[in-house]
Structures are given as structure tokens and as C-alpha cells.
N, C-alpha and C positions, 0 to 999 in steps of 0.2 A: 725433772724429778719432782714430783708432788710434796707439797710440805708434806711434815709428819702431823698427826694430830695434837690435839690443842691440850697437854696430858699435866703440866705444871701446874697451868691459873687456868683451865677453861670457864669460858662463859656458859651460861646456862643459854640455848639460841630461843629458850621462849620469852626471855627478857629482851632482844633485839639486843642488846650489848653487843661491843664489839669481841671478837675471842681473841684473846692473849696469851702470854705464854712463859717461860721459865726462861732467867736471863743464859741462861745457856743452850738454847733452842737453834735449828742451823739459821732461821734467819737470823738474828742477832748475832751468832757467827760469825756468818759470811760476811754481815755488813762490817764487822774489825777486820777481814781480812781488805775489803775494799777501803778502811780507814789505810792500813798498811799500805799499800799502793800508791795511797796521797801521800803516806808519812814518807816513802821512797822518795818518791817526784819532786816533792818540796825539800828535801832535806838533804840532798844530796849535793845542791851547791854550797849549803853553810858547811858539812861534812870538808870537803874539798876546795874550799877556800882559799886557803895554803896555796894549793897546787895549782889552781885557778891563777892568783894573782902572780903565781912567778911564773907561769906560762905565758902569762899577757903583758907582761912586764919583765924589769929587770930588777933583782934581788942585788943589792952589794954585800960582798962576806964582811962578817964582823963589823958593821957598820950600826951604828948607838945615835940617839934623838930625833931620828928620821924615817917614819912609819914608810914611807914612799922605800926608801932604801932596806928597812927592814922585810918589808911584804912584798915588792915587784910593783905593787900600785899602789896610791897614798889611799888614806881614807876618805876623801872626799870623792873620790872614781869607784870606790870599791862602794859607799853608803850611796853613792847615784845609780850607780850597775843593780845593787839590790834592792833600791827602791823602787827603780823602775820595773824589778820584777813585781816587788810587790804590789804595787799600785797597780798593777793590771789582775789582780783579784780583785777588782772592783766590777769586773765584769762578772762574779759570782751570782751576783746579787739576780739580776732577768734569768739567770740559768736556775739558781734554787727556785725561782717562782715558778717554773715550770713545774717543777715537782707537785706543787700545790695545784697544777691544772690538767696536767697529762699524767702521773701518777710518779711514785719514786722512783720504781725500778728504770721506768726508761730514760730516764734523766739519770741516773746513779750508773746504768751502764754505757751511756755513748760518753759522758765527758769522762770516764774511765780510759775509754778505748781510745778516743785521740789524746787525750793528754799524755798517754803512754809513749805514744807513734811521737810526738813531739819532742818528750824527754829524750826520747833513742837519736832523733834528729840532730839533736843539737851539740851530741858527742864531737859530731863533723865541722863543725863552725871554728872557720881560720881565724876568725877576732873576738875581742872581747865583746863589742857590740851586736854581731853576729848571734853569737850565744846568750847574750841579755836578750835581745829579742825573740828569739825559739821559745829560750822558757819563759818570758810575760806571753806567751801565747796558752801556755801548758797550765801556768800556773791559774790561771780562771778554773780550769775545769775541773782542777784536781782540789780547789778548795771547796767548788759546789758537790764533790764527789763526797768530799768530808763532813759538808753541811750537811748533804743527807741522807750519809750514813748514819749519822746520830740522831738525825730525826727517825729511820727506821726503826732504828733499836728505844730510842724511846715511847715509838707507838705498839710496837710489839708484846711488850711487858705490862703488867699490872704495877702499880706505884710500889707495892714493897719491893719488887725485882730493878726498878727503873736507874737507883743509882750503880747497881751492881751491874747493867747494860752499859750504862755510860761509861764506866769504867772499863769495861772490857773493849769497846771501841778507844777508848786510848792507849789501852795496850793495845792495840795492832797499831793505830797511829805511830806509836813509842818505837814497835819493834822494827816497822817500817822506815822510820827515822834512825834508829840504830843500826840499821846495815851495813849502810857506806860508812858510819865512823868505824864498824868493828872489821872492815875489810880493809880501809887503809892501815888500820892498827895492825892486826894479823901481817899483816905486806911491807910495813915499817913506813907508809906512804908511796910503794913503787906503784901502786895499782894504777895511779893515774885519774883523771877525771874521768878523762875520752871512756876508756874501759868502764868505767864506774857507771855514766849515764850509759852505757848500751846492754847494761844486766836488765833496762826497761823492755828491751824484745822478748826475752823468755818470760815474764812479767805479762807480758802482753799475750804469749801462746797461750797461759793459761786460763784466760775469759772465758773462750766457752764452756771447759768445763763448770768452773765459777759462777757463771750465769746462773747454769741452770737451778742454782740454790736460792738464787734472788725471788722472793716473794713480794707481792706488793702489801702492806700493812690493810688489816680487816678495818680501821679506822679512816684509812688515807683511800680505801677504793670507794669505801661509800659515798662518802663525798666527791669525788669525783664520777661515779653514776649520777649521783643529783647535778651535779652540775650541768652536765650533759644533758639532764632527760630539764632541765629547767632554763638553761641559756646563762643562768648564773654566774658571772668571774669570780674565780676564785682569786686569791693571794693578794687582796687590796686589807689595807691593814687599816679596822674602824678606826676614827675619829677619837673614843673613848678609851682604846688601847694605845696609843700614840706617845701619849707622855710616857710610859711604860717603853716602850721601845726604844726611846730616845733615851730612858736613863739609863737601861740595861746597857746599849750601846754604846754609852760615855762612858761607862765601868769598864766597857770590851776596849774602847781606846787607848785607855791609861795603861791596860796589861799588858798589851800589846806595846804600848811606849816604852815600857822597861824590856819586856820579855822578846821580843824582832832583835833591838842590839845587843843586845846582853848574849842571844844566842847564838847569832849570827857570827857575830866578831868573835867568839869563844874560843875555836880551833886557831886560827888566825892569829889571834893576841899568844894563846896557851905553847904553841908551837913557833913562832916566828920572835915574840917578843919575850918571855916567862921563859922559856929552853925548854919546855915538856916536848916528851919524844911522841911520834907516833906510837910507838910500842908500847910509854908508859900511859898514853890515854886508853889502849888495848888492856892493859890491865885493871884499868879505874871503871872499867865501862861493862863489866858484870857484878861488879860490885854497884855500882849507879844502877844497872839495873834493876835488882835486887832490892834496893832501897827504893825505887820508884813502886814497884811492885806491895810494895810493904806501906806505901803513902798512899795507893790507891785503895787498900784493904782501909788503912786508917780514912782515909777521905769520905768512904763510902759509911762506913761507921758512926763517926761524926756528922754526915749529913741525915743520916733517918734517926738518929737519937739526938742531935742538938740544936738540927734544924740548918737548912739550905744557906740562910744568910748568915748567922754567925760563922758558921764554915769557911765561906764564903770571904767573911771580912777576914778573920786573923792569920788564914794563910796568904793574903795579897798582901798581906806587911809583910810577914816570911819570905815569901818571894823576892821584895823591895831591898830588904837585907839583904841576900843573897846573892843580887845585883849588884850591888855594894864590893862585898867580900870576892868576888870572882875576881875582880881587876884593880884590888886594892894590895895585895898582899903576897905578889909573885907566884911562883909556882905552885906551891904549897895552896895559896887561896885559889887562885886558880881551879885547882882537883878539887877542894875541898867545898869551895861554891859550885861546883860543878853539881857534885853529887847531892849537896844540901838542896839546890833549885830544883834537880827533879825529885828527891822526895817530897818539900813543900807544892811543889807545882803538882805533883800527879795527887796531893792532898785537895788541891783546889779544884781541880778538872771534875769530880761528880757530883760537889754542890751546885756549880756554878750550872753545867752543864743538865744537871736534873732541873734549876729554876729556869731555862731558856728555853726548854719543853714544855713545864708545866705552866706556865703563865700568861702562856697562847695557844688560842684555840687551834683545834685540828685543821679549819681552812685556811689559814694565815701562818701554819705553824713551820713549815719550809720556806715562804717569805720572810718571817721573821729571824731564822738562820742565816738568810742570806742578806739582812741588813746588818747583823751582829757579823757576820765577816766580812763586809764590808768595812764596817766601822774597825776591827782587826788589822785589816792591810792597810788605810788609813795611819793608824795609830802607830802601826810596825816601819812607816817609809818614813814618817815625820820623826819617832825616833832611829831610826838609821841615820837619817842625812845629819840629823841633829848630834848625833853620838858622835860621827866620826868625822864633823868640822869640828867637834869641839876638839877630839883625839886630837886634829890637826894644829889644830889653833894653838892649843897647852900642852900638846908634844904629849899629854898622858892621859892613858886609858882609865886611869884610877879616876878621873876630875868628871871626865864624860859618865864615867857609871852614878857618881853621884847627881847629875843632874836629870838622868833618866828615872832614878830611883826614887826620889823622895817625892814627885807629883804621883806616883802609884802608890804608894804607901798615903798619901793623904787622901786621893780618892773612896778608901777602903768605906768612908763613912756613909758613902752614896747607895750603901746597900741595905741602910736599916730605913729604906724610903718604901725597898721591893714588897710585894707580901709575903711570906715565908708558907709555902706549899708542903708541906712534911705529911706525909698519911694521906696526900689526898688523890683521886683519878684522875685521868686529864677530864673530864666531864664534871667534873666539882673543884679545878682550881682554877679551868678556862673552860667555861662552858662556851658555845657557839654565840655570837653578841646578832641580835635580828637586824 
């Protein structure tokens, strides 16, 4: 199917500009719906946690100070199992650079297509290990699938439209990620894992209609014709930009340090340890969503009127609290952090997210996504393993949230280093470096 015309922002094509478009155009679309697909893939173990670890283990009834006996497996099997998922998005990083040399879409569509086939795979997996390993396979590709989804949607767009793109890819991410919670909730938790990971086959039928909406970005082909018609590599990230990458990336670590445990262990603690029912996170979780919804209006608001890194800083303290309060204060905290993290979090997602676009040039601007998720899964396995020895160690999930917490909340300062991009094009806040 032909894009539609360029009818929002067009370019004038005797300027050579590139043509852009209105954040609700189908590429930019299509690319949420392909966030969704990652948001599935990925989210559907932390969803299912619960069920996970009393399928692989053994749960004792009524059983008080022993996370091993409360979940089926301690936290130290279950923070190794997830880390070791995580850790294998480290292979994101050579698959987003692709993008920057072969173009998005084809990279955006094959690690879609297998990560799919592998999430459905792993339904079938007789052990715990068995199933850790399927998905550290999946999960590479469905994080490079995420990386550049956002980078499409932010070449797509003119800078007024570009945080209301990045938002709209994390509502598919969101809604993606909201399935499997809102299907065990709806089912009371009967649904099962198994069942849960094999909704990725019908998921999967529907690529090629889906495909055919994939555009390659007016910004991301030209450069990749030049590259071609020059011999040029693309995705090597200058010498001059570097310390910039590196800071961004320490900022993507810390979040990640709090936000990997904090959300992982959520269901797990919320359910197993707190008494909240499937049914009552069923009810909490249109309301959360709602409110997520309402913090990505607000996040996007606050980033083109007060600018990217204030944004930026005072919701990753929000978040830091939040973290806090989830597993400080039983059930009640529990829901009530629940729902405060994703509206502070979906506050923080189009600051953050519109400076990770705009402060790298267009040929490096897919490898630079794929070193900030890198840096992501990194930061999400070191806080996992970290969270849940300490769960272990101190018997309480309250002691762990604070020590995941309060190095994210100090980091926040690491932002007023970045340049603050508000009003500008990608070609006047990252021009191309010779």
C-alpha cells in the first residue's frame, strides 16, 4: 500500500528537505503498533510471573518470611531467570545498527517476525531453563524492534509533532504490555502462561497485512542511497558525540536500575506476597491505564513548553518514589505505586525519548538507540539480581525497593549536562558531524 501524501508538515521538495508528516500519519501508526508486539513479547513474563514461578517450583500454603515458599522459586532463581533474559538484549545493539545501514523497515520487520515465532516457542518449554533461554533469544529482537520503532516515528514528524509521536509509540508499547496483565485479571489468573505466550501466533498472522504499512523514513533512505552510492559506513558513532552517548546511557542505566525490578517483581510481590487478587489488579489496570494516558498528554506538554531535560529530571525522582511506595506499604501501596509509576513514567517517556532522537544525527541515530538499550538491559539485570539477593537476604521487598531507588533519583542531575533541543529539527539539533 503506498503511503498517503505528505498532507500535515510537508516539505517544500525544492528545498531538498526531507517530507514529514502529522504524528498521527500510518507510518507513525504502524510503528505503535509494532512497539505493541514488543510491548507483548517482553511483558508477558513479568505479567505471568506468578504462574511462571509456581509452575517451576513449589509454592507452600500460608507459608510467611520465605519468598522461595511464598512464589515456588526464591528470588535469587527468579532475578537470575530474568536477568539472564535481560542480558541477552544486549544483542540489540549490532541488530539496531543495521537499521542505520540497510534501512529501518527491514530490520523493524524480520526481528518482529522471529521474535514472534520464538515467544510462541517457548509456551512449550518443560523447565524453567528451557523457557529462559527461548526468550533471551526473542528478547534481542523485540527490543531492536522497539528501538526502531521510535526512531521511525521520530524521523517521520516535524519537531512540533515529534513528542506527540513518541508518545504514541509508547502507548502501543503500554497497550502491548497491558494484555497479558488484563487477560490474567479478566480469567482470575486461569489463563496460564503456556496459553498466554502462544496469543504470539495470531500476533504473528497478522504481519503481512501490517507490513505493507511500513514505510522507510524520507530522512533514513537518503542516507542510506549515499551510503551505497559512496562505500560510506554508516552507524559508527563520531569521536565528538561519544561523551554524549555515554551520558545519555548512564541516565538509561539508572532507570532502568530502578524500573527492570520494580516492575518485574510487581505482580509476583502484589499477588504472592501483598494478597492483591488477579481480579483486583483487573480492576486497577483501566484506571492505570487512563492515568498513563493522562501522563503522556501531560509529559508531552511539559516537554515542548518547559523543555526536554527538566522534564526529564523531575519525573525520574517521581518514578524513584514510586519505587519506594510500591513495596513499602502492602497492598494498598502496592496498587497505589502501581498506578502513580505509570503515570509519572508515561510523564517521562517523551522528554526523554524526543532528546534520544534529537541529539543524534540521522546516520548514527539507530545505533545510538541501540547503545541506550543496551545500556537499559544492562541496568535492568544488575538491578534484578541486585533487588532480589537483597529480597533474599532481608526477607523484605520494602529494603530492596529502597536500594534500587535512591541511586535513580540521584542520578536525575546528570541531565542538566545534555543540550535541551525544544523547537528544534533534527538537522539544527544534530546536524550530520563530517
Amino acid at each position: 500500500m503506498a503511503a498517503p501524501p505528505a498532507d500535515d508538515h510537508p516539505s517544500t521538495p525544492d528545498t531538498g528537505a526531507p517530507r514529514v508528516y502529522g504524528w498521527l500519519h500510518p507510518s507513525v501508526v504502524v510503528a505503535a503498533v509494532f512497539s505493541a508486539y514488543a510491548g507483548f513479547a517482553q511483558f508477558s513474563a513479568t505479567a505471568a510471573l506468578p504462574d511462571i514461578a509456581a509452575a517451576f517450583g513449589t509454592v507452600t500454603e500460608g507459608a510467611e518470611g520465605s519468598i522461595t515458599a511464598q512464589a515456588g522459586l526464591s528470588g535469587t532463581v527468579l532475578g537470575l531467570g530474568l536477568g539472564v533474559i535481560r542480558l541477552a538484549s544486549l544483542a540489540a545493539l549490532p541488530l539496531s545498527r543495521q537499521a542505520d545501514r540497510h534501512g529501518r523497515r527491514v530490520v523493524l520487520l524480520a526481528t518482529t517476525a522471529v521474535a514472534l515465532v520464538l515467544t510462541a516457542a517457548s509456551a512449550g518449554m518443560p523447565t524453567f531453563w528451557g523457557f529462559v533461554a527461548l526468550l533471551a533469544l526473542a528478547r534481542p529482537l523485540m527490543s531492536a524492534t522497539n528501538a526502531v520503532a521510535g526512531v521511525i516515528a521520530s524521523e517521520e514528524v516535524a519537531t512540533v509533532d515529534r513528542s506527540k509521536a513518541i508518545a504514541l509509540v509508547t502507548v502501543g508499547y503500554g497497550t502491548g504490555a497491558g494484555i497479558p496483565v488484563v487477560l490474567r485479571g479478566i480469567t482470575d489468573g486461569e489463563i496460564g502462561f503456556r496459553t498466554l505466550f502462544l496469543i504470539a501466533v495470531p500476533l504473528l498472522l497478522t504481519l503481512p497485512l501490517v507490513s505493507r504499512l511500513v514505510t522507510e523514513p524520507d530522512r533514513s533512505a537518503r542516507l542510506v542511497e549515499a551510503d551505497a552510492a559512496t562505500s560510506k559506513r554508516l552507524g559508527r558513532v563520531p569521536a565528538e558525540l561519544r561523551g554524549r552517548l555515554v551520558l545519555l546511557c548512564t541516565l538509561t542505566f539508572f532507570v532502568a536500575f530502578l524500573t527492570g525490578p520494580v516492575n518485574t517483581y510487581l505482580f509476583l510481590y502484589a499477588e504472592q506476597v501483598a494478597g492483591v487478587s488477579p481480579g483486583t489488579l483487573a480492576v486497577v489496570i483501566p484506571f492505570a491505564a487512563i492515568l498513563g494516558a493522562a501522563g503522556l498528554a501531560i509529559g508531552v506538554r511539559l516537554a515542548d513548553r518547559y523543555g526536554r531535560i527538566p522534564t526529564a529530571m523531575w519525573t525520574k525522582v517521581g518514578l524513584a518514589a514510586c519505587g519506594v511506595l510500591t513495596y513499602s506499604a502492602g497492598a494498598w501501596g502496592a496498587l497505589v505505586g502501581y498506578v502513580l509509576s505509570l503515570f509519572i513514567g508515561s510523564s517521562y517517556a517523551p522528554a526523554v525519548g524526543a532528546t534520544a532522537a534529537e541529539i543524534f544525527p540521522t546516520s548514527i541515530r539507530a545505533t545510538a538507540a541501540g547503545w541506550i538499550t543496551a545500556c537499559t538491559t544492562v541496568g535492568a539485570v544488575v538491578g534484578l539480581l541486585l533487588f532480589g539477593w537483597v529480597a533474599d537476604v532481608s526477607g523484605s521487598f520494602s529494603v530492596a525497593s529502597w536500594v534500587v531507588s535512591v541511586p535513580c533519583a540521584i542520578s536525575m542531575i546528570g541531565y542538566r549536562f545534555l543540550p535541551e533541543t525544544k523547537g528544534l529539527e533534527l538537522e539544527e539539533s544534530a546536524p550530520e558531524v563530517a
